[in-house]
N, C-alpha and C positions, 0 to 999 in steps of 0.2 A: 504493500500500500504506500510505504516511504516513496518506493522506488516510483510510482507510479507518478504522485506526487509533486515531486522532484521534475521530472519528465513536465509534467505539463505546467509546469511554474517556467520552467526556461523556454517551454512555447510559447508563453503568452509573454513573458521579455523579449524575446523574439519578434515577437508578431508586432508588438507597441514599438520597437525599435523601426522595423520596417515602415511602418506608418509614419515617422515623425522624416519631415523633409528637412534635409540639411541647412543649418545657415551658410546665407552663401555671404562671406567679408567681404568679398573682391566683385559687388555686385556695381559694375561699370554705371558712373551718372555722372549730369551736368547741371548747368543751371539754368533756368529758367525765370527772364526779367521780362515785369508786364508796367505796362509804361501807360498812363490814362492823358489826354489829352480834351481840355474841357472848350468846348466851341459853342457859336451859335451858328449854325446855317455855316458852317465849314470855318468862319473864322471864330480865332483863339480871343477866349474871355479876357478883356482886361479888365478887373477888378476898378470900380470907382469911376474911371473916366469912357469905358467903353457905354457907347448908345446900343442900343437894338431896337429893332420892333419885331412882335409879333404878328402873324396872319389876321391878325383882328385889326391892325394896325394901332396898336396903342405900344406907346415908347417906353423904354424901361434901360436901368443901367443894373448890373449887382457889382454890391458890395460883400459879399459873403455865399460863398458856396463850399458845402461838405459833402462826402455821403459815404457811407459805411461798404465797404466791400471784405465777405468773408469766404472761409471755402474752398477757396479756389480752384482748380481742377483743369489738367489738360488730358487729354481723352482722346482715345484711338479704340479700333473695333475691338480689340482684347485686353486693353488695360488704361489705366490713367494713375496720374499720380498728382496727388492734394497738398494744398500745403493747409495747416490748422493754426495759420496767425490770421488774427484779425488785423484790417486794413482800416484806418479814415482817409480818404482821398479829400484835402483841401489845399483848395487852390490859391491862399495866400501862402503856402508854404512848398515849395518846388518839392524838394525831398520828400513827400510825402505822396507825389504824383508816382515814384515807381518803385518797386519793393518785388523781392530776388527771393525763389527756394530752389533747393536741390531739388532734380527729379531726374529718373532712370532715362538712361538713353533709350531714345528710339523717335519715330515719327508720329506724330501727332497732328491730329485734322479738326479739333474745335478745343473752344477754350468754355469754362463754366465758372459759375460762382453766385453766391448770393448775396442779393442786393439788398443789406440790412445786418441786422445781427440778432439769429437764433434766439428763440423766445425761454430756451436755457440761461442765456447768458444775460438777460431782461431782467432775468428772477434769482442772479447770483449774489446780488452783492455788491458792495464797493468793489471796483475791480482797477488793474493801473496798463498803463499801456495805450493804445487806443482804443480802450472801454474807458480810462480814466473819465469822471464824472468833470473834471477840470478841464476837460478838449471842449464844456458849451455844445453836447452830446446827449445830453441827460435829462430828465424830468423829474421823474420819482418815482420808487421801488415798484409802485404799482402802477404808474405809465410808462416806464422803462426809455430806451432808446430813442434818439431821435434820430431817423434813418438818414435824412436826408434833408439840407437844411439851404434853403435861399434867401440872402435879403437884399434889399435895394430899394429904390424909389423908380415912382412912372407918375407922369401929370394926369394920368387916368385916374390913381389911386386917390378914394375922398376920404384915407385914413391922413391922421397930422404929420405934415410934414411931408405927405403924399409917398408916408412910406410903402412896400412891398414885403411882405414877411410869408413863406412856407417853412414851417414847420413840420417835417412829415413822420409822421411815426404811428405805433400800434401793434401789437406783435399776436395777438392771440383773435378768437373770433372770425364772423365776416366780416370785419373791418380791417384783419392784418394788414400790412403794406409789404410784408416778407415778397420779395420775387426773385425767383430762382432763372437764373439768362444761360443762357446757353447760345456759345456764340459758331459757327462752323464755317471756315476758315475757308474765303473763296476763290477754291483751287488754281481757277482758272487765270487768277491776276498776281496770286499772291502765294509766296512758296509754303510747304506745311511747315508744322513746327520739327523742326530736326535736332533732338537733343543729343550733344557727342560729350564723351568724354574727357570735365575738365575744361570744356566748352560753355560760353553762355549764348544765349538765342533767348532775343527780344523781339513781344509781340506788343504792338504799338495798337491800344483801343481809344478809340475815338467814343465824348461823350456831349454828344449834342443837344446842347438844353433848351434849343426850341421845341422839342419834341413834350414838354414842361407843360404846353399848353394847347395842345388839339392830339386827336387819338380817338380815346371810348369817350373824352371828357372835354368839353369847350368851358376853359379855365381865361376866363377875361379877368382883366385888372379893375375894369368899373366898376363890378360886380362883385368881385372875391378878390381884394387886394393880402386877406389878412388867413393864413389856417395856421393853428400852433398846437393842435389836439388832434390823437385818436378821433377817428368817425368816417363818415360818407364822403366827404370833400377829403380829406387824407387819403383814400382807398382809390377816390377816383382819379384824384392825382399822380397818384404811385403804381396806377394803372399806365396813364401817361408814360410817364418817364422811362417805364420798365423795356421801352421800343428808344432808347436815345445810344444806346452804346450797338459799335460795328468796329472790326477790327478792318485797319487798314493796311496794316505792313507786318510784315517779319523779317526778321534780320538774323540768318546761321550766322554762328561764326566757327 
């Protein structure tokens, strides 16, 4: 009975040995740099002194633009590889527009991420980093995040000072503003993502914020100069927006 015992204790060592896959050290990777580029209608946001208008034709300048990018993912038919930092993308601060992870070589045909930050990380806590409640990101523990954030003035606006304020946020409910983009890399103008060994390869996303104001939702400044809460007009907005980012370039190196 020992003997038998014995016998079938080193089969099942055996057998759990064969099931467990090797780590592999020497698992070849690169890096992977995603570059955001903030426009209206193709030209790049100047903060403060840039004009625009939108399709309604009412004028507007900003002074303030953020927004949360988390997630991130490049993606190919059999694999993809993530990075797990959270992003704020603001455009008063250049180094903030690109930000770098390792990932396995290989070829890669779209890029993902989500546009907000996970209704986990909403109900975590003080947190530091670009969750830090000091980035003017924050509301409170139980309105959590604020996804996405514009301000400026427009002569349209009959708030004082003929300010513009979006505040976009909202993480749980039909009112979330969470939107998950998935972007696919078009082939035919633009190389894939080629990640090599030791290598970095930069994909340059374009995020055009007139897109901020027609979609599912006709967001005029007469009318709604002012959102700074969870609700219908956040939802519809961030419906909006979720069509403003397209990748325009990639750069192997």
């Amino acid at each position: 009975m020992k003997l038998i015992n014995s016998v079938l204790y080193c089969v099942v060592i055996l057998a759990l040995a064969a099931c467990q896959k090797p780590y592999n050290i020497n698992q070849q990777s690169g890096t992977l740099k995603i570059t955001f580029k903030n426009t209206v209608k193709g030209v790049p946001v100047q903060l403060n002194t840039g004009i625009y208008t939108n399709n309604f034709g009412e004028q507007y300048n900003i002074s303030k633009l953020k927004y949360y990018i988390s997630h991130v993912s490049i993606n190919n038919t059999t694999s993809s590889a993530t990075s797990k930092e959270y992003y704020l993308v603001d455009e008063s601060v250049t180094s903030s527009q690109s930000f770098s992870f390792d990932s396995p070589v290989g070829s890669y045909s779209s890029v993902s991420f989500l546009l907000g930050v996970d209704s986990t990380r909403n109900v975590s806590g003080a947190q530091t980093g670009a969750l830090d409640p000091l980035n003017d990101m924050f509301w409170t523990w139980n309105s959590g995040y604020i996804m996405a954030k514009m301000e400026g003035t427009s002569p349209q606006s009959t708030i004082v000072n003929n300010k513009v304020e979006y505040h976009i946020g909202g993480f749980a409910g039909a009112n979330s503003v969470l939107k998950n983009i998935n972007l696919i890399i078009p082939v035919s103008s633009i190389n894939l993502i080629d990640i090599k060994e030791g290598k970095t390869s930069e994909v340059f996303i374009d995020a055009d914020f007139d897109k901020w104001w027609q979609g599912v939702y006709d967001l005029k400044i007469a009318g709604t100069a002012s959102v700074t809460m969870p609700g219908t007009l956040a939802k519809s907005i961030s419906d909006n927006y979720a069509n403003m980012f397209s990748i325009t370039n990639v750069i192997n190196n």
